[in-house]
C-alpha positions in Angstrom: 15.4 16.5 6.7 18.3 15.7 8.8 18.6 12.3 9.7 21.0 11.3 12.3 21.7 7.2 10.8 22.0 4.3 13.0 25.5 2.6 13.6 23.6 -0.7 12.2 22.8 -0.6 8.4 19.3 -2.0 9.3 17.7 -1.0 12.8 15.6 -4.5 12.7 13.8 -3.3 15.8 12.5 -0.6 14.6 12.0 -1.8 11.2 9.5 -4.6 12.8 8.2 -2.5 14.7 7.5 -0.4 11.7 6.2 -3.5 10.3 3.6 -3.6 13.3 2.1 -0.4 12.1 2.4 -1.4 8.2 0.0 -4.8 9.7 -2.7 -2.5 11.6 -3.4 -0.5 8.8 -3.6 -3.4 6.4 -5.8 -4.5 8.9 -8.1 -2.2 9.3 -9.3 -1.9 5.3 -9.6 -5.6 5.4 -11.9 -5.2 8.0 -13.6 -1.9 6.4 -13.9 -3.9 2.9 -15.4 -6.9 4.5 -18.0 -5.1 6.8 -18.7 -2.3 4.8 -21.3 -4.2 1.9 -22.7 -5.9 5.5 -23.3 -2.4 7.2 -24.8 -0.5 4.4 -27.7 -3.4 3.6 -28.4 -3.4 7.3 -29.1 0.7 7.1 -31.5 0.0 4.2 -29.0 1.3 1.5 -28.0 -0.3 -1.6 -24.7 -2.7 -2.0 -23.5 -1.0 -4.8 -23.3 2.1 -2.6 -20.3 0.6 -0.9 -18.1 0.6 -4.4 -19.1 4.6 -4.8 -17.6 5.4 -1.2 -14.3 3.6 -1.7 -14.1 5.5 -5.3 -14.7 8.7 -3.0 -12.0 7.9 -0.6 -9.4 6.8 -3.3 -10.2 9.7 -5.0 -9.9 12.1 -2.5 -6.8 10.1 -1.4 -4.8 11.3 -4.8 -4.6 14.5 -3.1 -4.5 14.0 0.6 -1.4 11.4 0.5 1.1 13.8 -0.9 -0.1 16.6 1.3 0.2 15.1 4.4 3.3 13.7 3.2 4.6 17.1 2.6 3.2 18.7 6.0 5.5 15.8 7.6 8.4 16.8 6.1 7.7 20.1 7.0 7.2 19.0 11.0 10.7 17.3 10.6 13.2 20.2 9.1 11.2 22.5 12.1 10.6 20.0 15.0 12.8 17.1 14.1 10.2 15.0 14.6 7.3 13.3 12.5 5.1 12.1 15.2 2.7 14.8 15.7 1.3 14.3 12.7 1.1 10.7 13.2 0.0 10.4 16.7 -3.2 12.7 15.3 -4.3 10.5 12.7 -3.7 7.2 14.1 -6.0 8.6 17.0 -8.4 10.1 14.5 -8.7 6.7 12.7 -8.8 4.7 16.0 -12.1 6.4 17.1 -13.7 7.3 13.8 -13.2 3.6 12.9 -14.8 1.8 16.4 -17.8 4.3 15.6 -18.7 2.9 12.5 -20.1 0.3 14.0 -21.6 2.1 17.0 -23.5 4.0 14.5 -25.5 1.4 12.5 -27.0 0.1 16.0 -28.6 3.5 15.5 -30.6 1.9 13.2 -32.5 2.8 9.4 -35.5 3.9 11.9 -33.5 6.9 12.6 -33.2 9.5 9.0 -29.6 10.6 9.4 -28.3 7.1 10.2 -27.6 6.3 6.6 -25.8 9.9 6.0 -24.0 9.1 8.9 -22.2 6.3 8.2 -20.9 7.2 5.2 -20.1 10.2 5.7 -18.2 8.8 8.7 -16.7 6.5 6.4 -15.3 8.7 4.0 -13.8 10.8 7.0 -12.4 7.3 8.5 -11.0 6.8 5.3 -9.3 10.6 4.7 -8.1 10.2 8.9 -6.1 7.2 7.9 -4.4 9.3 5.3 -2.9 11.5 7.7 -0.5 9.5 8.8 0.3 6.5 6.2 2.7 8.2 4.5 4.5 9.9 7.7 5.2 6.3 9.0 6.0 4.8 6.1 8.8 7.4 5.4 10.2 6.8 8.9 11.9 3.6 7.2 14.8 6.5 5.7 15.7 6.5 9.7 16.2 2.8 10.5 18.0 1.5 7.3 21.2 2.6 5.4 19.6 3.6 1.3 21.3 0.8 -0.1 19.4 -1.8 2.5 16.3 0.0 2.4 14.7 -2.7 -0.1 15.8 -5.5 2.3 14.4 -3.6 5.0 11.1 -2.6 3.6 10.7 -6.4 2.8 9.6 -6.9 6.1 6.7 -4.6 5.9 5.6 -6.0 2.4 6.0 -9.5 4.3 3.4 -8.1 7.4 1.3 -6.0 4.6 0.8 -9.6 2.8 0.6 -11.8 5.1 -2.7 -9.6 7.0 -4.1 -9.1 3.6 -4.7 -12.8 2.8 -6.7 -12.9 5.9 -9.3 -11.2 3.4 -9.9 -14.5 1.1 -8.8 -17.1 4.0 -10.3 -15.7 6.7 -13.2 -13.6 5.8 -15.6 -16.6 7.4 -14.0 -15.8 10.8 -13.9 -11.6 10.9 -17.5 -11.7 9.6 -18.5 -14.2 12.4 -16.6 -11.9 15.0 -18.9 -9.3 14.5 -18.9 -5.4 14.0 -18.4 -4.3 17.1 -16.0 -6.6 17.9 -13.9 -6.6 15.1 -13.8 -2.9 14.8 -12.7 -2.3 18.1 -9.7 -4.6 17.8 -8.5 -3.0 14.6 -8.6 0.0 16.7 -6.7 -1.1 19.1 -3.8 -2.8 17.2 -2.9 0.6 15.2 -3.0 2.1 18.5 -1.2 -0.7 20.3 1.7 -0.8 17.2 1.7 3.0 17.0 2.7 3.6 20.9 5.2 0.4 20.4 6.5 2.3 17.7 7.2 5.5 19.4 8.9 4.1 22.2 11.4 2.2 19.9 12.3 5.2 17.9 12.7 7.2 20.7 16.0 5.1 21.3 17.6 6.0 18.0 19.7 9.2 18.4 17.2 12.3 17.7 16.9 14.3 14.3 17.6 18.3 14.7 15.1 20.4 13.4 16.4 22.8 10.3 15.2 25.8 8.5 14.0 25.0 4.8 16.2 27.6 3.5 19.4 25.8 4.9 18.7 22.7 2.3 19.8 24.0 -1.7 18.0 20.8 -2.9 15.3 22.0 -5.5 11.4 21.2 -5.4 11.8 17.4 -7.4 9.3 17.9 -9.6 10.6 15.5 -12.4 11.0 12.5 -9.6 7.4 13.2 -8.2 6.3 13.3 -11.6 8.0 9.3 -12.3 6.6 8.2 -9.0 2.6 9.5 -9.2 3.2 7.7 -13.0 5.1 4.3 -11.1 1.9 4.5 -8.3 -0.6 4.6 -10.8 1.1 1.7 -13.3 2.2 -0.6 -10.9 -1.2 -0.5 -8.9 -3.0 -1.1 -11.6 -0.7 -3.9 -13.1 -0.9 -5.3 -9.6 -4.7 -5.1 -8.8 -4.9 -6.3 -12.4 -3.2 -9.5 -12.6 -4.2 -10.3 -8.9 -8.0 -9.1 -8.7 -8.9 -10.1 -12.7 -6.3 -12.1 -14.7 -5.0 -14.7 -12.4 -8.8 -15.8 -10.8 -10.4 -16.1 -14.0 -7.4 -17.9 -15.6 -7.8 -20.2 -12.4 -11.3 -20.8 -12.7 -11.1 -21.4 -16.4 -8.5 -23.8 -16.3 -9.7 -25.7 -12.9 -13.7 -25.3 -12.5 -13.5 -27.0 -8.9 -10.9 -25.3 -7.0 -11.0 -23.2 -4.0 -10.8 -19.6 -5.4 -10.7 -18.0 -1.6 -8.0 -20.5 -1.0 -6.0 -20.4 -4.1 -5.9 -16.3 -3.8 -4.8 -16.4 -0.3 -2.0 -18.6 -1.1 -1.3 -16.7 -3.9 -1.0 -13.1 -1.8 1.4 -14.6 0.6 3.6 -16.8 -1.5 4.1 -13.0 -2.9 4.8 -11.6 0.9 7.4 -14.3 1.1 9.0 -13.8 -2.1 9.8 -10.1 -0.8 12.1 -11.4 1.5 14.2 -12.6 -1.5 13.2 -9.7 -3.5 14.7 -7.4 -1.0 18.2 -9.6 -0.6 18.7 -9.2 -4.2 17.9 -5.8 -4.9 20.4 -4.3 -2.0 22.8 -6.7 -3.9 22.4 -5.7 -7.7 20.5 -2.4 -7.4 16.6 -1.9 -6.6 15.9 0.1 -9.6 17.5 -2.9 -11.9 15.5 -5.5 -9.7 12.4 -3.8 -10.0 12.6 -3.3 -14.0 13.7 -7.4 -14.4 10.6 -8.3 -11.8 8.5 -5.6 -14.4 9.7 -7.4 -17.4 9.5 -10.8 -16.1 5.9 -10.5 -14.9 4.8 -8.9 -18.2 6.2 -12.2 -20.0 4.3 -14.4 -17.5 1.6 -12.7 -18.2 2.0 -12.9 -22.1 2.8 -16.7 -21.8 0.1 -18.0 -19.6 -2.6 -17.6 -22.4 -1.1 -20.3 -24.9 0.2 -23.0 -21.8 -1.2 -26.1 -21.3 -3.1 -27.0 -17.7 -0.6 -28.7 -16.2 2.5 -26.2 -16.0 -0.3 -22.8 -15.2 0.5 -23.3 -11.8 4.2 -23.4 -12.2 4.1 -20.2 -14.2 1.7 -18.0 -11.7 4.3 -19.0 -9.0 7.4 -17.6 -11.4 5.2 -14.5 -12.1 4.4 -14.7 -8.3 8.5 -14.4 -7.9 8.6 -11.7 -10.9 6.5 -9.2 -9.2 7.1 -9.7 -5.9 10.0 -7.0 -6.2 8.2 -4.9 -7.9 5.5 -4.1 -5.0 8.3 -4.7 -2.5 10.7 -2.1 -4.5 8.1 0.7 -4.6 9.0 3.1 -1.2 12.7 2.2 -1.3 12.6 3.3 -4.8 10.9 6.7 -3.5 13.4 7.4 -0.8 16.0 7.1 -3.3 14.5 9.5 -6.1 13.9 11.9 -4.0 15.9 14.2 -1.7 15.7 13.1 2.0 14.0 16.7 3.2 11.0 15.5 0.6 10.8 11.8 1.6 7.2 12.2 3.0 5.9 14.2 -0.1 7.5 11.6 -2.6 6.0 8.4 -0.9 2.6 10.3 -0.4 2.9 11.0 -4.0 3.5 7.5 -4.9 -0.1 6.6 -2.6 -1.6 9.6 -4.7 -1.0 7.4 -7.7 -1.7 4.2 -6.4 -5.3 5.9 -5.1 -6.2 6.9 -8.7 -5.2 3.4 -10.2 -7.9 2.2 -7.8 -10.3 5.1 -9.1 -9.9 4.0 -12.8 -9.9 0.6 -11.9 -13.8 0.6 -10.0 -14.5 2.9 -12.6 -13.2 0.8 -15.6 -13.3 -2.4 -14.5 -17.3 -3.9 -14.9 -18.1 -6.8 -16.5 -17.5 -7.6 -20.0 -15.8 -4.5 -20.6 -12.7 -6.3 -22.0 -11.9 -9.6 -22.5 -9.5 -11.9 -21.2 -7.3 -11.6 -23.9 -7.2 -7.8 -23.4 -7.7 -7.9 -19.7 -4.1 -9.5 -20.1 -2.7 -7.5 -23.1 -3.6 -4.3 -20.6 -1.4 -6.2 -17.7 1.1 -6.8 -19.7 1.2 -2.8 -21.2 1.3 -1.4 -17.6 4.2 -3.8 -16.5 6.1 -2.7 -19.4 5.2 1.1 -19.1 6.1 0.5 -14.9 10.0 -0.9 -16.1 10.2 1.7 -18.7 9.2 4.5 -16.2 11.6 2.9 -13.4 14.3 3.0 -15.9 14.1 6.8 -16.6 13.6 8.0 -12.7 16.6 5.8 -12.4 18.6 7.7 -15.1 17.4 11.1 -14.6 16.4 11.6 -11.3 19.2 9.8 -9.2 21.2 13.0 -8.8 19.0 14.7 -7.1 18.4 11.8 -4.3 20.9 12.9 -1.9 20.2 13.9 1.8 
C-alpha cells in the first residue's frame, strides 16, 4: 500500500470524520441489540432465538473480517483507493438494515416472515462486515504511526460514548420505534460515510502498485499475535464489563442504578482514551497497552478482598488501566503489520474479537462459574493479552514497515 502522508502528523479532520463513521456503526448494533429480542417476539419466535443469530453473525464474522480486510488492501495496491469496497457495504447495510423493520409489519400471519427476518439479519450483519475494517484502516492515512494511538482515541471516545446510549438510553430508542429508529441509523452511516469521502478526497491521492513491487512477506507470525490479542482482550473486556463489574456492583450496593452505573462506567472509559492515547504516542503503545493489561488484571485481583467504601475508587483505576488497552488495539495492528496488509491485520484482529463473542454466548450461562472464577478468568486473559502484546512487540516490529 502506498500511502502518500499528510504534512500534519494527525489530519484531525479526517480523523473525526473517521470518528463519524466509527459512531454510525456503533450505532447501528445498539439499535440491532435493543430491537432485535422486540422484533422476534412480535413474529411469534422465541427470545432466545435472538442470542443464536448474533452467535451466527459473530461466527461467520471470524472469517469475513479478515477477508474483506484483505480484498481492501488488494483494491488499494491496484486502484489506490479503498472506497469501492466501502461505499458497497455501507450501502448494503443502509438498506438491509431499514428493511428489518419493514419486514415484521409483514406480520407472523404470513409463513416466510419469520425466515425472513433472520435471515435478513444475518445478511445485515455479514453487509456490515464488508466495510468495518476498510474504514477503520483508513486511520494509516491521516496520522503519522507514532500518533496513531492519539489519533485512534478519538474513535474509541465516539465508539464509547454511542455505546452507553445502550444502558442510558435504551427507554428512549425503544420508545422511538422500529421504523423510526432503523431508518435513522441508516441514514447516519450513510450521512458520515459521504462526509467521509469528501474529506479524504482532499488529502493527496495514493498510487496504485503491483503486489509484486512490495518484498514484504505474507505476516503470518503478526496475524497470528493479533487474531490471539482480538480474542483475549475481547473477552477480558466483555468480561470485566458485561459479568465482573455489575455483579460486584449489585453485591456490594443492592439499590443502585445498574443501567446508570454501566453507562457511566462505558464512558468514563471513552474519556480515559483520550489520556490513554497522549501517553502511549509518548512512551510507546505496545508498553502502554501491556501496563493498562497488567494494571487491570491487578484491579481485578484486588477488588474481591476490598471493603465497600473504596470499590468505586478501584473500578475507576481499572476504568483508567484498560482504557488503553481497547484504545491501543488498531494502532497496535497498523504497527505489526506491513502497511500493504493493514486491512487484513485489523480484519484479523475483528476475526478474533468475533470468536471471543462466540465463546462468550456460548460459555457464559448462568452458574457456570462463580464469581471468584468469573474474576480469576479476567484476570488470566489480561495477563495472557500483555504477555501476547509483549512478543508481537519483540518479534514482529521488523516487519511493520511500509
Amino acid at each position: 500500500m502506498n500511502v502518500s502522508k499528510p504534512q500534519a502528523s494527525i489530519q484531525w479532520l479526517q480523523v473525526c470524520s473517521l470518528a463519524a463513521v466509527q459512531g454510525a456503526i456503533t450505532l447501528s448494533w445498539v439499535i440491532y441489540n435493543l430491537y432485535l429480542v422486540r422484533l422476534l417476539v412480535q413474529l411469534g419466535l422465541p427470545e432466545s432465538l435472538a442470542k443464536h443469530l448474533l452467535m451466527v453473525e459473530n461466527l461467520l464474522a471470524v472469517g469475513m473480517e479478515p477477508l474483506m480486510g484483505a480484498l481492501s488492501d488488494r483494491q488499494q495496491r491496484w486502484l489506490g483507493t479503498r472506497f469501492p469496497l466501502i461505499a458497497l457495504g455501507v450501502i448494503l447495510s443502509a438498506g438491509l438494515f431499514i428493511l428489518i423493520p419493514l419486514v415484521v409489519l409483514l406480520g407472523p400471519s404470513i409463513a416466510l416472515t419469520p425466515w425472513l427476518l433472520q435471515g435478513l439479519a444475518i445478511t445485515w450483519a455479514l453487509a456490515m462486515t464488508l466495510f468495518r475494517s476498510p474504514v477503520i484502516v483508513l486511520l494509516a492515512n491521516y496520522a503519522f504511526a507514532t500518533k496513531l494511538p492519539q489519533a485512534f482515541s478519538v474513535l474509541t471516545l465516539t465508539g464509547g460514548l454511542v455505546g452507553a446510549l445502550r444502558p442510558l438510553a435504551s427507554g428512549f430508542i425503544l420508545g422511538l420505534g422500529p421504523t423510526v429508529t432503523f431508518a435513522i441509523g441508516s441514514g447516519v452511516l450513510l450521512g458520515a460515510t459521504v462526509v467521509l469521502r469528501i474529506v479524504h478526497a482532499q488529502l493527496p491521492p495514493s498510487e496504485p502498485s503491483p503486489a509484486a513491487s512490495n518484498p514484504h512477506p505474507f505476516p503470518l507470525k503478526a496475524l497470528t499475535v493479533l487474531f490471539v490479542l482480538g480474542l483475549l482482550i475481547a473477552g477480558g473486556t466483555r468480561l470485566m464489563m458485561g459479568e465482573i463489574l455489575p455483579k460486584l456492583l449489585q453485591a456490594n450496593y443492592p439499590a443502585i442504578n445498574l443501567n446508570l452505573s454501566l453507562g457511566l462506567l462505558s464512558i468514563a472509559l471513552a474519556l480515559f482514551a483520550l489520556a490513554a492515547g497522549v501517553i502511549a504516542t509518548r512512551i510507546g503503545n505496545a508498553k502502554t497497552m501491556i501496563i493498562g493489561a497488567g494494571g487491570t488484571a491487578a484491579c481485578l485481583t484486588l477488588l474481591t478482598a476490598l471493603p465497600s467504601f473504596l470499590l468505586p475508587i478501584v473500578l475507576l483505576i481499572s476504568i483508567a488501566a484498560l482504557s488503553p488497552v481497547v484504545n491501543g488495539t488498531i494502532p497496535l495492528a497498523l504497527e505489526l503489520a506491513p502497511a500493504r496488509w493493514g486491512g487484513l491485520a485489523i480484519g484479523t484482529y475483528f476475526g478474533g474479537f468475533s470468536l471471543a463473542m462466540v465463546l462468550y454466548s456460548a460459555w457464559m450461562t448462568p452458574g457456570v462459574l462463580t464469581p471468584a472464577g468469573t474474576i480469576l478468568l479476567g484476570v488470566l486473559l489480561f495477563i495472557l493479552a500483555g504477555i501476547s502484546i509483549a512478543v508481537g512487540d519483540r518479534f514482529c516490529r521488523k516487519v511493520a514497515v511500509g
